[in-house]
PASEBA-1860 file (N, C-alpha, C; in nm, 3 decimals):
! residues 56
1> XXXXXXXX> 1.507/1.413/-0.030/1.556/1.287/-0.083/1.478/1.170/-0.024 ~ 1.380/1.165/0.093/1.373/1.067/0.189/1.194/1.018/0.049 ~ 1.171/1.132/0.008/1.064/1.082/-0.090/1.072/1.004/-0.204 ~ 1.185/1.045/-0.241/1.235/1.010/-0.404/1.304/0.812/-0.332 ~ 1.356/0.804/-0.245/1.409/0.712/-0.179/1.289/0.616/-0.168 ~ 1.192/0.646/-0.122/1.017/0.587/-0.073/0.969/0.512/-0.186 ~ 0.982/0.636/-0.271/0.883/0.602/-0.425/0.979/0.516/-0.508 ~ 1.103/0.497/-0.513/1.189/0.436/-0.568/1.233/0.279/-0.520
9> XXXXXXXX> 1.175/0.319/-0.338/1.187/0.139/-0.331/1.050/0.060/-0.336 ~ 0.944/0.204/-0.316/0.787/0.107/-0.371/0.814/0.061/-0.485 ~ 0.851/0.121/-0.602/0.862/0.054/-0.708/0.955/-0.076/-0.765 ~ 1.050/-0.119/-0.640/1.116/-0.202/-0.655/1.256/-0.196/-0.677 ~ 1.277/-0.014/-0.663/1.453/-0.014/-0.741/1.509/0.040/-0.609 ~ 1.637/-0.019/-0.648/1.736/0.020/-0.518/1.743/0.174/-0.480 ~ 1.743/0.232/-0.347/1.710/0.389/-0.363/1.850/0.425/-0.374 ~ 1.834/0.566/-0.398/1.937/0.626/-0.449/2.069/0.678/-0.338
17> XXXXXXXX> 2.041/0.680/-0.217/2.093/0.696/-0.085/2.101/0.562/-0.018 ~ 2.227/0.535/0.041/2.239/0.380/0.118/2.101/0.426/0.218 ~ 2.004/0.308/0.255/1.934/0.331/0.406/1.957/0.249/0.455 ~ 1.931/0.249/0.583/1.948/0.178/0.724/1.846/0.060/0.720 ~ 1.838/-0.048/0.791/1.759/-0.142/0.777/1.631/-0.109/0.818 ~ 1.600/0.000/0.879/1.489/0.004/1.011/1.425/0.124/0.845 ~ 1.514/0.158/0.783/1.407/0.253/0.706/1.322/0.178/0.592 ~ 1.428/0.068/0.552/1.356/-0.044/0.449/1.262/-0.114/0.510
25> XXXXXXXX> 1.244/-0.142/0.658/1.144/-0.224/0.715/1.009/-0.124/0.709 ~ 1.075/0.009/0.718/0.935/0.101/0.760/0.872/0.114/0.592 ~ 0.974/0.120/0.527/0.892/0.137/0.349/0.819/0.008/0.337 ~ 0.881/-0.084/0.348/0.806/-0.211/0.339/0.656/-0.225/0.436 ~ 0.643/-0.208/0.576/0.504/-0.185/0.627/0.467/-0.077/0.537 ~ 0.494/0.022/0.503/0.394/0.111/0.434/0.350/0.066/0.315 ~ 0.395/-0.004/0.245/0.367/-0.091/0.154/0.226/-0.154/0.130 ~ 0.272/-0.262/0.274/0.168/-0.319/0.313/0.094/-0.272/0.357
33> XXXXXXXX> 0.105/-0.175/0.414/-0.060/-0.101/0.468/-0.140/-0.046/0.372 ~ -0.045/0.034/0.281/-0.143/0.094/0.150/-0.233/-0.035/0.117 ~ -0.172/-0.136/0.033/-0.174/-0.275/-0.015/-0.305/-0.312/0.091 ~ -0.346/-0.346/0.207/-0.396/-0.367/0.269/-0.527/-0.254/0.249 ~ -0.510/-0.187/0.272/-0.598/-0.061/0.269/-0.666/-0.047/0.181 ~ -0.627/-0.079/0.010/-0.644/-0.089/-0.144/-0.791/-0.204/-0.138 ~ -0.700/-0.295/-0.038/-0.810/-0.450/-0.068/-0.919/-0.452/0.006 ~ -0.897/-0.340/0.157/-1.061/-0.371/0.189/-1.164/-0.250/0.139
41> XXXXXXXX> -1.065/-0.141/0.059/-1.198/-0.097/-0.001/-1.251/-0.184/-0.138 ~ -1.175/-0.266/-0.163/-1.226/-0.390/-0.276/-1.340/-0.425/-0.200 ~ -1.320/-0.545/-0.088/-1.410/-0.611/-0.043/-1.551/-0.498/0.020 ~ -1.518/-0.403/0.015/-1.593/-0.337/0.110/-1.718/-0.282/-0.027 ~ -1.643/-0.271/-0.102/-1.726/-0.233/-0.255/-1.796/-0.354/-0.252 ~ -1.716/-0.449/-0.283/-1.805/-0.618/-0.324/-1.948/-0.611/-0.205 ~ -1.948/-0.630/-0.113/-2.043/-0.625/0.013/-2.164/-0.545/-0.010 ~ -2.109/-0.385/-0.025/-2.191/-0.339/-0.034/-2.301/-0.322/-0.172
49> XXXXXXXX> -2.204/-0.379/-0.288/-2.336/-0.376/-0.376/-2.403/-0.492/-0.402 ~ -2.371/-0.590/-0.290/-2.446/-0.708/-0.263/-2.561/-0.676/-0.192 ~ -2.526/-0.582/-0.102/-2.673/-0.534/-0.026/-2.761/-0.450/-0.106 ~ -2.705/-0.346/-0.154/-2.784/-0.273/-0.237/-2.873/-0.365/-0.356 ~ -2.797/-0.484/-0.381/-2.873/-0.569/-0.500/-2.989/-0.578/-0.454 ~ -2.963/-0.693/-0.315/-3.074/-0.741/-0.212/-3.197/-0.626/-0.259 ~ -3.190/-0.518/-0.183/-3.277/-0.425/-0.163/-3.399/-0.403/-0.291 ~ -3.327/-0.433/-0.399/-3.407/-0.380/-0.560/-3.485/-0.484/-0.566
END
């Protein structure tokens, strides 16, 4: 249940089991870390085919 609970408050809906505050704080950092994680392989793409341009 602790998955279906995860994926149900990433998506924004109330989970299906009452949780504790400390478990909504921990879904929420995971959130943000994915989220975080997502954007520097953005920037990290942008960078690098700035260099590779350079090079040609």
């Amino acid at each position: 249940m602790w998955s279906e609970n995860c994926r149900r408050m990433m998506k924004g809906y109330e989970p299906k089991e009452l949780t504790m505050i400390g478990e909504q704080v921990f879904y929420m950092l995971l959130c943000l870390r994915y989220g975080l994680k997502i954007e520097a392989m953005r920037v990290w793409r942008r960078i690098s085919r700035k260099l590779v341009g350079k090079d040609k």
